[in-house]
C-alpha positions in Angstrom: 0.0 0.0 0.0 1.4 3.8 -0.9 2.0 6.2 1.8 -0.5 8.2 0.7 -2.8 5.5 0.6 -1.8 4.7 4.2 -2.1 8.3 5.4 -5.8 8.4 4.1 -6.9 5.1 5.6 -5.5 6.1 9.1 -7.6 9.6 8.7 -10.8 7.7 7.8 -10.3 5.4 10.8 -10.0 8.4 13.0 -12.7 10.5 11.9 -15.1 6.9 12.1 -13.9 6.9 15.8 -14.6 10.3 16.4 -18.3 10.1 14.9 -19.1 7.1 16.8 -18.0 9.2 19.8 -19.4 11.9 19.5 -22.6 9.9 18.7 -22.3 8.1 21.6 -22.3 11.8 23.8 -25.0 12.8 21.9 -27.5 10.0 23.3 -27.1 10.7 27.2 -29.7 12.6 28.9 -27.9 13.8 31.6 -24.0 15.7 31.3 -21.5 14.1 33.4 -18.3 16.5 34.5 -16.3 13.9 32.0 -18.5 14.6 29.7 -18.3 18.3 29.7 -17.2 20.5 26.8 -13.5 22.0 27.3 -15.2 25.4 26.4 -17.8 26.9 27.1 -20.3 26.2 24.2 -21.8 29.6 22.4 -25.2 30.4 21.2 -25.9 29.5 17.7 -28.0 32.4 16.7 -25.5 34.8 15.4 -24.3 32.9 12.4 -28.2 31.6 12.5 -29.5 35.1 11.8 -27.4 36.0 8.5 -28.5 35.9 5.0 -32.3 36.0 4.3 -33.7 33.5 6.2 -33.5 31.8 10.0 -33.4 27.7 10.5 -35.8 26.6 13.0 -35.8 23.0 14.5 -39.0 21.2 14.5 -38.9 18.2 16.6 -41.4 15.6 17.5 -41.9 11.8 17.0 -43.0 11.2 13.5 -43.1 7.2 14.2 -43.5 5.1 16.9 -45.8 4.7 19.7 -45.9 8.5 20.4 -46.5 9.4 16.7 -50.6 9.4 17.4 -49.7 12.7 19.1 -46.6 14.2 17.9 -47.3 14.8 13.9 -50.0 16.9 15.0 -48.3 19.4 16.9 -45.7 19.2 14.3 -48.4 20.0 11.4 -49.9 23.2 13.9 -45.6 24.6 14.6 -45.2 24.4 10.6 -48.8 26.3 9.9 -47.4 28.8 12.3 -44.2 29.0 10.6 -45.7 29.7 7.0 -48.2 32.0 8.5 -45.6 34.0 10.1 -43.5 33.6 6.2 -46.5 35.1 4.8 -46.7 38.0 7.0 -43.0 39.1 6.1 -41.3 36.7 8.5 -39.1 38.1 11.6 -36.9 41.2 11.6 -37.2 40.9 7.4 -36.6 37.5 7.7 -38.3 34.1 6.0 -38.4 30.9 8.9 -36.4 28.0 7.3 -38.0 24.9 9.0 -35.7 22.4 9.6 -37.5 19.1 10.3 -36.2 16.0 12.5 -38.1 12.8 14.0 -37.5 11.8 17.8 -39.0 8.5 16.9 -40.4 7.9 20.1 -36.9 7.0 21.9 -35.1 9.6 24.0 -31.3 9.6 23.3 -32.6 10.1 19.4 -34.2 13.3 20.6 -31.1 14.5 22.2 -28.8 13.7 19.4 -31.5 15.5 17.1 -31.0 18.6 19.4 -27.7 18.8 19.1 -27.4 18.3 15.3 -30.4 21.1 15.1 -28.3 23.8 17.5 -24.5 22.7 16.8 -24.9 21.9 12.9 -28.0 23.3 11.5 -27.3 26.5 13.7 -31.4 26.7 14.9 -32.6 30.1 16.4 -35.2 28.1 18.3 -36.8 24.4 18.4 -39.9 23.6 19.1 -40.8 20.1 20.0 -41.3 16.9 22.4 -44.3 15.1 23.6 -42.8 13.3 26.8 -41.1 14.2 29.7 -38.3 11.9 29.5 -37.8 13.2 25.6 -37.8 16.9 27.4 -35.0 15.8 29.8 -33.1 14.0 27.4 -33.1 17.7 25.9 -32.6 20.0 28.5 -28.8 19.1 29.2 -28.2 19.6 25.3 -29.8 22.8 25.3 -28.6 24.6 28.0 -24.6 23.2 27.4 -25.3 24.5 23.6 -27.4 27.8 25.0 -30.0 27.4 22.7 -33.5 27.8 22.8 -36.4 24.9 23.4 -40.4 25.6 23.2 -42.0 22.5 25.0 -45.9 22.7 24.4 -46.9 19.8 26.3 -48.6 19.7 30.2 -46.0 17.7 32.4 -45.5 16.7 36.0 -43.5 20.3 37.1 -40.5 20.1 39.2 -38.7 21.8 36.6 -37.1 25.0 35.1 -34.4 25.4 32.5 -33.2 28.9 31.5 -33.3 27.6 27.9 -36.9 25.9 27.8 -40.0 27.7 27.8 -43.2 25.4 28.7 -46.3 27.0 26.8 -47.6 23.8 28.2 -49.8 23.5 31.7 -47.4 22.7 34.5 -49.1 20.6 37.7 -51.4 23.4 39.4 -52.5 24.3 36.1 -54.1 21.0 35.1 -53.4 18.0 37.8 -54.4 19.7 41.2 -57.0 21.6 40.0 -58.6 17.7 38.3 -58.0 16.2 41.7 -60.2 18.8 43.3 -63.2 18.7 41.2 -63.2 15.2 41.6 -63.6 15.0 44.9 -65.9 17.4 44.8 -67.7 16.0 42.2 -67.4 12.2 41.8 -66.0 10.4 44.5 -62.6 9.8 47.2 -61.2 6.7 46.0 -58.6 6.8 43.1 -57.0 4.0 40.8 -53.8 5.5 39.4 -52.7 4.5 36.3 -50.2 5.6 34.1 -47.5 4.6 31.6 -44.4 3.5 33.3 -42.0 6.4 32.8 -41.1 10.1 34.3 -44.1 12.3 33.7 -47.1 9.5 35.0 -44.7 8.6 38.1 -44.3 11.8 39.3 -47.7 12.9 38.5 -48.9 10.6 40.7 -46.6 11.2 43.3 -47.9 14.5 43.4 -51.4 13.4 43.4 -50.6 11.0 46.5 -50.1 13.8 48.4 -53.0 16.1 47.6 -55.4 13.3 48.2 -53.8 12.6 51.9 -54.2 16.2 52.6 -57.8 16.9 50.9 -59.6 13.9 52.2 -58.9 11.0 49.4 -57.1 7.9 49.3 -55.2 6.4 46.8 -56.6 2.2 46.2 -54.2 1.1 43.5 -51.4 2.5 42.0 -50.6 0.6 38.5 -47.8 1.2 35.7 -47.3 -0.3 31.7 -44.6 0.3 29.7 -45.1 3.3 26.7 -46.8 0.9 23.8 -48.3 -1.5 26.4 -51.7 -3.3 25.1 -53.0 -5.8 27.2 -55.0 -4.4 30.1 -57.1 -7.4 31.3 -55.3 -7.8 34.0 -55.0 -4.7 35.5 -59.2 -4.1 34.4 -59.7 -6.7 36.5 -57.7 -4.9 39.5 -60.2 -2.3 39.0 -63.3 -4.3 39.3 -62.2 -5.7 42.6 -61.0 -2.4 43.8 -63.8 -0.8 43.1 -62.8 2.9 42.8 -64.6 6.1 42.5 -62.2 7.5 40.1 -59.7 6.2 37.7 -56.7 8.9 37.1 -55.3 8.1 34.0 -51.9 8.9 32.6 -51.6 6.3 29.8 -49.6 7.7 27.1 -49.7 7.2 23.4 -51.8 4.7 22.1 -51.6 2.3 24.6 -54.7 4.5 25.9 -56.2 2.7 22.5 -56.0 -0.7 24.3 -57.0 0.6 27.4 -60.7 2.2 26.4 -61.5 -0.5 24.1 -60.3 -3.1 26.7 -62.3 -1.3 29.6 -65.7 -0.8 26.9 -65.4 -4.5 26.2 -64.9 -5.4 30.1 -68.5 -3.6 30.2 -67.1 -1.0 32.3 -68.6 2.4 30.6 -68.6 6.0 31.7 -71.5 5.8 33.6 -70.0 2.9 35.6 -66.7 4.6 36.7 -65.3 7.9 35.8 -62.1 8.3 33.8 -60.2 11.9 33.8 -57.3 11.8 31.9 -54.3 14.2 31.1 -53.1 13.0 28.0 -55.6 12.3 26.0 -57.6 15.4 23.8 -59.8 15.6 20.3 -56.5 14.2 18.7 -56.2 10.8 20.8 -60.4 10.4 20.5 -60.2 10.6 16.7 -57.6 7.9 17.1 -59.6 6.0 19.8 -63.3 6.4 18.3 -65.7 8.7 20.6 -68.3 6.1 20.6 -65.3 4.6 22.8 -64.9 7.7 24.9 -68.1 9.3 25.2 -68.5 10.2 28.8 -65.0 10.4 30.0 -63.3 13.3 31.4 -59.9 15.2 30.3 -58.6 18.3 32.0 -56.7 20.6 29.7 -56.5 24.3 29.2 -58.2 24.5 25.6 -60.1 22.7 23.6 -61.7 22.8 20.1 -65.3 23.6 21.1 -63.7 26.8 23.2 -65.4 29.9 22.4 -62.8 32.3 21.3 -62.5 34.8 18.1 -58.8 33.7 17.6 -59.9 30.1 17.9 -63.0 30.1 15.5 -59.7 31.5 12.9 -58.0 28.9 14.1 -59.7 25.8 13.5 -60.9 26.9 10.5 -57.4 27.4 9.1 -56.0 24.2 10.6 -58.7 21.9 8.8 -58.5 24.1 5.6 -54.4 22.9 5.8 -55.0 19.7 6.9 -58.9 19.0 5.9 -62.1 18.8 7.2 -61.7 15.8 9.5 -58.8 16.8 11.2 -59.1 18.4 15.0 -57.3 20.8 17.1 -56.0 20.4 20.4 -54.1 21.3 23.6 -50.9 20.5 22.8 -52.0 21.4 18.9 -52.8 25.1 20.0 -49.3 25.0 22.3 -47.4 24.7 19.6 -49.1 26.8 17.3 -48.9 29.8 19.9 -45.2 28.9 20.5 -44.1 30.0 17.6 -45.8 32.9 17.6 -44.7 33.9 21.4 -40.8 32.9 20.5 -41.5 35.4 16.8 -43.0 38.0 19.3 -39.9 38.2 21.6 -37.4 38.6 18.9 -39.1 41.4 17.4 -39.2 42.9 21.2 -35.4 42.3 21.2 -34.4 43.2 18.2 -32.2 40.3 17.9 -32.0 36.3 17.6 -29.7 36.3 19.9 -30.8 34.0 23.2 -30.2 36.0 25.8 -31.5 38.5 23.9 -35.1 37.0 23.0 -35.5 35.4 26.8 -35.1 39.1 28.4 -37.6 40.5 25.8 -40.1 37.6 26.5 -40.9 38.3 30.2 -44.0 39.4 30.9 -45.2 39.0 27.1 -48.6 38.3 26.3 -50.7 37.0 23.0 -54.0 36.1 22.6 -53.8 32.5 21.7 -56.8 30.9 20.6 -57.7 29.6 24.4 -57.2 32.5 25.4 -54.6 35.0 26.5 -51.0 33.5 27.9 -48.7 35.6 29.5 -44.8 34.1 29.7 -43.7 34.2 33.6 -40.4 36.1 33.6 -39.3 33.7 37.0 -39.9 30.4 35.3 -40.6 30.7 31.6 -43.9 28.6 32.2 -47.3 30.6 31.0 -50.2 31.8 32.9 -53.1 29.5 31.3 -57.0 28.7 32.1 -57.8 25.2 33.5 -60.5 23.8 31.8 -62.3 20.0 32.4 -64.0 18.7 29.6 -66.1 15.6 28.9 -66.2 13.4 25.9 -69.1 13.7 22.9 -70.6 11.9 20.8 -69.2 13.7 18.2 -65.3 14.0 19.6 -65.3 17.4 20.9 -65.5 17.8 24.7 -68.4 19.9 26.6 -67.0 21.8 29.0 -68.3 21.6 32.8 -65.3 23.6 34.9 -63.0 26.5 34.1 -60.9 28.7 36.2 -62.2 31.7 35.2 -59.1 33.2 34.7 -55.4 32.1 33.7 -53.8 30.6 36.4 -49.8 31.0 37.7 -47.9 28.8 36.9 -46.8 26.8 39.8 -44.0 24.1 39.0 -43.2 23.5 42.0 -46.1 23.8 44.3 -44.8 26.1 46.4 -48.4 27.6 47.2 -49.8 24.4 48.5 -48.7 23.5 52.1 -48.9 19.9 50.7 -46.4 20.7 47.9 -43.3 20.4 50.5 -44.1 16.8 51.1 -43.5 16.2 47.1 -40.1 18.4 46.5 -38.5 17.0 49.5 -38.7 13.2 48.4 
């Protein structure tokens, strides 16, 4: 073999180690001091913002089990996008979406991230379904100082300087469920949930509000994400007989679930059923005449009364067509875009720092209603609504707030609250 030969054959087998090494960082969800960058990494907004247009990241699972929800919310960020295009873009420029799939598996969605800030130099992303994909992100995003919009509700205990949440954190959706239940249908709750970050701490937090508000917690029960044989655990329930079944099912092993329970006899009339993951979206995926009855608590939904949300849904279904339904976690991600395209004309700039400053305090009148971005936490101020299933797949609403609510992540205005942050 020639020496030049040789030379390029060592170079390729160093640059193979290198990318299977740096793959290998990109999958871990949390940093590690041995792990950490030699220099401090820099924002990659700058270089994003020359020439005409801006990338954007668009990330959400396209397959697997999480895909009944995710290609939604990616549809509603990319109407945004073009709507905001259309309109003349952002400080003269046109949003260049840049379009990955977290595939349902975490380390994917933090390898994404990093390709989306470090190589495709992303102003912003806007993405994620579950909690553990959010916390497989948050380490990439604040080592790269780059900006994530999350626009899912989630279990709280949490704040990143680089993620804003224009989904409803606990006291926004959970606590405020637990309490017209009691009021309303009964003490004794069956927990179930999919067997990962946001369902486990969700009910952790529910454990406590029940001991201090008079309910009890019968069973506590937990399938993996994709999960689809509940006989078993429907059988717990008939034995246990609660009031209230408190679910936090994800994806569409809450398919299984309803048509197992229908089948099991076991209707809304019989027990009641509030979930926290499951809106139009899921019940045109389940089938209402598989739902009708059962509860959700969310902070919008397609039947709410708005001027912004009669434009709206009427522009989502002219997109997408005439069978397709809006959501919570639709109408997050929509308004996302539009809060993080607010705060960079406030600032001037695409530069981070630059666009978190200017979005404290901000408001917009998303089609639920108006959101304001808390300048402590970068959560929102958002109604609580409960809703129950219709015949036709929208919900009727029976409670709201009244008014947007704080945001609350970690429960510091509940003398119960201590008793979850400290375990």
């Amino acid at each position: 073999m020639s020496a030049k030969r040789k030379g390029i054959t060592v170079l390729m087998a160093v640059s193979m180690s290198l990318t299977v090494l740096l793959a290998g960082c990109a999958t871990q969800t949390q940093p590690t001091p041995a792990a950490a960058p030699t220099m401090e990494a820099k924002p990659a907004t700058p270089e994003a913002a020359k020439g005409d247009t801006v990338p954007v990241g668009i990330l959400h699972s396209l397959t697997g089990t999480m895909s009944i929800s995710e290609v939604s919310v990616k549809d509603a960020e990319m109407m945004a996008i073009e709507e905001i295009n259309k309109a003349g873009g952002v400080l003269g420029k046109q949003l260049k979406p840049i379009i990955e799939d977290g595939a349902s598996d975490w380390p994917t969605f933090a390898e994404k991230t990093k390709k989306l800030l470090q190589s495709d130099k992303a102003a912003v992303i806007f993405g994620g379904w579950t909690s553990s994909s959010r916390k497989a992100v948050l380490p990439v995003v604040e080592q790269n100082k780059g900006l994530f919009f999350y626009p899912v509700q989630y279990e709280g205990l949490e704040s990143s300087p680089y993620i804003f949440y224009t989904g409803a954190t606990t006291n926004q959706q959970i606590v405020p469920a637990v309490t017209w239940l009691l009021q309303n249908k009964g003490k004794k709750f069956f927990l179930l949930g999919s067997d990962y970050v946001f369902p486990r701490t969700a009910n952790k937090i529910i454990k406590e509000q029940l001991k201090a508000e008079g309910g009890t917690t019968v069973a506590e029960e937990y399938t993996p994400l994709g999960h689809t044989d509940y006989n078993t655990i429907i059988s717990k329930i008939k034995q246990d007989k609660p009031d209230v079944i408190f679910n936090t099912l994800n994806g569409d092993s809450n398919v299984a679930f309803f048509k197992q329970l229908k089948d099991a006899g076991i209707s809304a009339k019989d027990l009641t059923t509030l979930s926290v993951s499951i809106a139009e979206e899921e019940i045109r995926g389940i089938g209402a005449s598989v739902l009708e009855g059962h509860y959700a608590a969310w902070n919008y939904f397609q039947s709410t009364d708005t001027p912004e949300n009669k434009k709206f849904v009427e522009a989502y279904k002219a997109k997408y067509g005439k069978d397709r339904v809006t959501d919570d976690p639709i109408e997050a991600g929509y308004f996302g875009v539009y809060l993080w395209a607010e705060a960079v004309k406030k600032a001037g700039s695409f530069d981070v720092e630059k666009v978190k400053e200017a979005a404290k305090g901000l408001e917009y009148n998303a089609p639920g209603g108006k959101v304001v971005i808390d300048g402590d936490n970068q959560h929102v101020y958002k109604t609580v609504r409960i809703g129950q299933v219709q015949a036709d797949g929208q919900f009727k609403e029976v409670w709201n707030s009244g008014k947007p609510v704080k945001p609350d992540p970690f429960l510091k205005t509940y003398p119960w609250g201590a008793e979850v942050t400290k375990k």
